[in-house]
N, CA, C and O of each residue as an XYZ file, in Angstrom:
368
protein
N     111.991     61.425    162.434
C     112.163     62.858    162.537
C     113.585     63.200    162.085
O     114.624     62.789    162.602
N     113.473     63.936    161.143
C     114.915     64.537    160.603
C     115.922     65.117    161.911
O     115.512     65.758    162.879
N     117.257     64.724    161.662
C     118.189     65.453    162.826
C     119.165     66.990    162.244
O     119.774     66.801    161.192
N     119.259     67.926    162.660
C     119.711     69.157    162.317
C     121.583     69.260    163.136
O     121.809     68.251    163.804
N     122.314     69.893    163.127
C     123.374     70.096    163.981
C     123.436     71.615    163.527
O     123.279     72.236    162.475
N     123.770     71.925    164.962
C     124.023     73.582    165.434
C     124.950     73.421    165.739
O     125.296     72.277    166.036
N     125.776     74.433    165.816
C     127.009     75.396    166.183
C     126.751     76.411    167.130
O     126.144     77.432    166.808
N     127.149     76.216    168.230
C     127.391     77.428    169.330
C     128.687     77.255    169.691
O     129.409     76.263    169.595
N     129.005     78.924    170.349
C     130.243     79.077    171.284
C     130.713     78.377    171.996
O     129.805     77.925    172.693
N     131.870     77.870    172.352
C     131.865     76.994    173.453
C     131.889     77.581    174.694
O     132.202     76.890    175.664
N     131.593     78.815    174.834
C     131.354     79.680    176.227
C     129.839     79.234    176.547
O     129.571     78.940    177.712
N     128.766     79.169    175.485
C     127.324     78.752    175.790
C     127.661     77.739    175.871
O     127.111     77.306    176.884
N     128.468     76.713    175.294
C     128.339     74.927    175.577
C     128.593     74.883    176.373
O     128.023     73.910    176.868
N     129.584     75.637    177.507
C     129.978     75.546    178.755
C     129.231     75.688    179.711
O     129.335     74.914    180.663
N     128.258     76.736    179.712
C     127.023     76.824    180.797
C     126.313     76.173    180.037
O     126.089     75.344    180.919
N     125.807     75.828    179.282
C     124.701     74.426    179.083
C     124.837     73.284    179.356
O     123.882     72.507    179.361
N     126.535     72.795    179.755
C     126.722     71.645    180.525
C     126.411     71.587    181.843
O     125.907     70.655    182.469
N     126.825     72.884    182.290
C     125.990     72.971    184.079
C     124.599     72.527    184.198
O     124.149     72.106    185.263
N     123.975     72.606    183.220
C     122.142     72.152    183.602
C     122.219     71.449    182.422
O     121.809     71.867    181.339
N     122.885     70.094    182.678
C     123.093     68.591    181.538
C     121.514     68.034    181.829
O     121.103     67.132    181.099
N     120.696     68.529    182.816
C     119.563     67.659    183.043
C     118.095     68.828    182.278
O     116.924     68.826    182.657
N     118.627     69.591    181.299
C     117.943     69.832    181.097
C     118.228     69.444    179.167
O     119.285     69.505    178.540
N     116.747     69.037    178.645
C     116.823     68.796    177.182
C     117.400     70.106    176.151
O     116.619     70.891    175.614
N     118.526     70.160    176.032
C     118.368     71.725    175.419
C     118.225     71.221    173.359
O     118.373     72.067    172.477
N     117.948     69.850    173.103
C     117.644     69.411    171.730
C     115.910     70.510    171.799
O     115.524     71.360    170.997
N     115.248     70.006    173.074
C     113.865     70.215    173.165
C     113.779     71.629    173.372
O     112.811     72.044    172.735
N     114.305     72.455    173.917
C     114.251     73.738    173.923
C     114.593     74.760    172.370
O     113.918     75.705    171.961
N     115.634     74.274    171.861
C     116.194     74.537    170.444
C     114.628     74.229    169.511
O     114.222     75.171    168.831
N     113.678     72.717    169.514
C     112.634     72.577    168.872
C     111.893     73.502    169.231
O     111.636     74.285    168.317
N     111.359     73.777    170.372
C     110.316     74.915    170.945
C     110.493     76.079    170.301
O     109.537     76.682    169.815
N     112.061     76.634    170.208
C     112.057     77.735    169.903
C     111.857     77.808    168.250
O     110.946     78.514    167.818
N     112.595     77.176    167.454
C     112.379     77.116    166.118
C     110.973     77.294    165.798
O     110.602     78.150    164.994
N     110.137     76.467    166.440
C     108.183     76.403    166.243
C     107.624     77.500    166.547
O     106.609     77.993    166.054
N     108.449     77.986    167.566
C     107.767     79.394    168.120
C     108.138     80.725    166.760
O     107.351     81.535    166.269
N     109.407     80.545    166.505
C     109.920     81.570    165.631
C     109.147     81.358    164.190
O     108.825     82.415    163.648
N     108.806     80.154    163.496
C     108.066     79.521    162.996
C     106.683     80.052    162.680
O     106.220     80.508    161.635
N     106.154     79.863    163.884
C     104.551     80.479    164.311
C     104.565     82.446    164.032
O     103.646     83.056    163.485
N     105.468     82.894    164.419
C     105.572     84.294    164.371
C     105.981     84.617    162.788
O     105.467     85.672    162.416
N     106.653     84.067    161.937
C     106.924     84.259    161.212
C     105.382     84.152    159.819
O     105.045     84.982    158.974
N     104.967     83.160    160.054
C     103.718     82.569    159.512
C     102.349     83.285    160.094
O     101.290     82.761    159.749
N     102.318     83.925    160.567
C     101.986     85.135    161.317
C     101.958     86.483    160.464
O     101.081     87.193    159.971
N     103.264     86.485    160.528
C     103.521     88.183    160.279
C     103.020     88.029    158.122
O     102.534     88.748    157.250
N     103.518     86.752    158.253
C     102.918     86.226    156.502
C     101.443     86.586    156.468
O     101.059     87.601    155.888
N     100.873     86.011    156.897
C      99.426     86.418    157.046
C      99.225     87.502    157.382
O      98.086     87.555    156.919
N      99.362     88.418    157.798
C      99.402     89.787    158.015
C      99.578     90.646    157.153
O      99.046     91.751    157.249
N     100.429     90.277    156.054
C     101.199     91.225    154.587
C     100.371     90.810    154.003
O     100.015     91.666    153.194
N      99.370     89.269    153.855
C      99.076     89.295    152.599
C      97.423     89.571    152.742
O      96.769     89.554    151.699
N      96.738     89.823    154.013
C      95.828     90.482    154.317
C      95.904     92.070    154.090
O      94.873     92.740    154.050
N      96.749     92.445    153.993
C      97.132     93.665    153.841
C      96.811     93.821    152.151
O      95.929     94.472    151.591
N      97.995     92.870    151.526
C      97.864     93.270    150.125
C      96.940     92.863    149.795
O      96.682     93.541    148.801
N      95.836     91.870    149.978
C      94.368     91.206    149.401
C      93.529     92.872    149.717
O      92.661     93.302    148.957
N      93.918     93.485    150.734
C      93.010     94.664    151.015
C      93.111     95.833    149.810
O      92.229     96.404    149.169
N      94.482     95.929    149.789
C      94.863     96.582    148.647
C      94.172     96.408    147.283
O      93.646     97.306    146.626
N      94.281     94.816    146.900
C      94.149     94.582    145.637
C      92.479     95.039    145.230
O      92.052     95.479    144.163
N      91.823     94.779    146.385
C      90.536     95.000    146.379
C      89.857     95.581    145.931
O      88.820     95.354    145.308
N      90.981     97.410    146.519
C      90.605     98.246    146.090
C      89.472     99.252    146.791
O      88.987     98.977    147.889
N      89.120    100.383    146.081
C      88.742    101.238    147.007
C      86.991    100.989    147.086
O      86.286    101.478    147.969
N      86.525    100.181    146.035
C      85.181     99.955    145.484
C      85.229     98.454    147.045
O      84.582     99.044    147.911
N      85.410     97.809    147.337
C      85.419     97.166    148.272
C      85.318     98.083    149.437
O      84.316     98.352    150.100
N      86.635     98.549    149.579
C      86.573     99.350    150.905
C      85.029    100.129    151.323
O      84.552    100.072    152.457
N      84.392    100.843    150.175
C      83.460    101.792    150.374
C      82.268    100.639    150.757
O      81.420    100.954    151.592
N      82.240     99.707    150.318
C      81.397     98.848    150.849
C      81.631     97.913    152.221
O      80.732     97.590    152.998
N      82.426     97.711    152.288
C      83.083     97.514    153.477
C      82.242     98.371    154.906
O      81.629     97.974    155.896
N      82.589     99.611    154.395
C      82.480    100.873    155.608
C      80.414    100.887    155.230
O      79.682    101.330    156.115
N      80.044    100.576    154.433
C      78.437    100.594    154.957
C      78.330     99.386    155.514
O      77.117     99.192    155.595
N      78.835     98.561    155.898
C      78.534     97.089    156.725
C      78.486     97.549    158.009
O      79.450     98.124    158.514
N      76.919     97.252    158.893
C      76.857     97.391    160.162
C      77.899     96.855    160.907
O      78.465     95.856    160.464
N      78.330     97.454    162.198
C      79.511     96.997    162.516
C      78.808     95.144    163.696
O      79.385     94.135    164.104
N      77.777     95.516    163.746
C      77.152     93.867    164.583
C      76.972     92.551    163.736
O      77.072     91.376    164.087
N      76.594     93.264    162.175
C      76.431     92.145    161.072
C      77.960     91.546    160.987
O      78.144     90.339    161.141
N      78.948     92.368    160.757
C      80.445     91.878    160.536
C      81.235     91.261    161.736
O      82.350     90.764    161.574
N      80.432     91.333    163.285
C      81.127     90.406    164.378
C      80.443     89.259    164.077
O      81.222     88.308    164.006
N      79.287     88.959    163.870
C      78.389     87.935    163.774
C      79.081     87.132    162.509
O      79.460     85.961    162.519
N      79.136     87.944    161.569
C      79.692     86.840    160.802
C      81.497     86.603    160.575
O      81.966     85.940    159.650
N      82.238     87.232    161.531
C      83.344     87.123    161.364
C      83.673     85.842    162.978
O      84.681     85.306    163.439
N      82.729     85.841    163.211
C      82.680     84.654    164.661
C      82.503     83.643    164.237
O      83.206     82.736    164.682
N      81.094     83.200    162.776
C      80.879     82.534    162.181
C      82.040     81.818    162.071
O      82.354     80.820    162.720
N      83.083     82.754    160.638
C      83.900     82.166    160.038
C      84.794     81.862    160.689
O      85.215     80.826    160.177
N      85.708     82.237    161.984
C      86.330     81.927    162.957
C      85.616     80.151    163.056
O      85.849     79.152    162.377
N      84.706     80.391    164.207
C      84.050     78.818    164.325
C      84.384     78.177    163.394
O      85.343     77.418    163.537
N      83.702     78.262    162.109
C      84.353     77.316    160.869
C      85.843     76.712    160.814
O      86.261     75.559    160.708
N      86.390     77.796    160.914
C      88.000     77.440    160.510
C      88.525     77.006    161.447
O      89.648     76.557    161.217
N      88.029     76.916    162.902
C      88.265     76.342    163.898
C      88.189     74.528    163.873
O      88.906     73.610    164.272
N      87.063     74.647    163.258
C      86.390     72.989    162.882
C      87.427     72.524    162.037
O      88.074     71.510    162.300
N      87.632     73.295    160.928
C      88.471     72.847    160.180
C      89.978     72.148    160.206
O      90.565     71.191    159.701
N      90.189     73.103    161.002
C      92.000     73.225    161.186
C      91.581     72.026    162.511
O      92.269     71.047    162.219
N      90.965     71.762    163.500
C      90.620     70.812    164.579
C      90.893     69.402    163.674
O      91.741     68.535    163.882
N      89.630     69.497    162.339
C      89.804     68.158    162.110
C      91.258     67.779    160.869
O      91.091     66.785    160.161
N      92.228     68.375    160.736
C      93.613     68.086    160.039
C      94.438     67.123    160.878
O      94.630     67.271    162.085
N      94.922     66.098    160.119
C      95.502     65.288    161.101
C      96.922     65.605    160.624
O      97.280     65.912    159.487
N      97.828     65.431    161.995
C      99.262     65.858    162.042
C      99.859     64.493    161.916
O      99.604     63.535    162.645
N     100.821     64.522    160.739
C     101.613     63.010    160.676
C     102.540     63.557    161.592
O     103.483     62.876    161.996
């Protein structure tokens, strides 16, 4: 695993020595993954957006005649799927 070095205040290094029993390498990882996850997130979000866009309005109008029970049914489908999917990826 690659090693990184940070820079903080030495006013925070100072109260982070008071709780020496806590991992703050492991807290610094958590947070990066978390910021990570939100970020990769909000990515997917813009480009659902612009795929909607690109689409266009001839999509959209078809879109809006899709029963709204046919499009949970099959948007559960594809959920399940990608569930399987992303389950079976193995993490080096």
């Amino acid at each position: 695993m690659p090693n990184i070095t940070l820079s903080i205040p030495n006013d925070i290094y100072k109260k982070m020595k008071e709780y020496s029993e806590i991992k703050w390498s492991e807290v610094v990882r958590k947070a990066i993954i978390e910021y990570l996850e939100k970020l990769e997130k909000n990515k997917l979000e813009v480009s659902t957006k612009k795929l909607l866009e690109e689409l266009g309005s001839e999509f959209r109008k078809e879109l809006e005649k899709l029963e709204l029970e046919k499009a949970i049914k099959e948007y559960r489908k594809m959920r399940s799927l990608e569930w399987k999917r992303l389950s079976m990826i193995q993490v080096d």
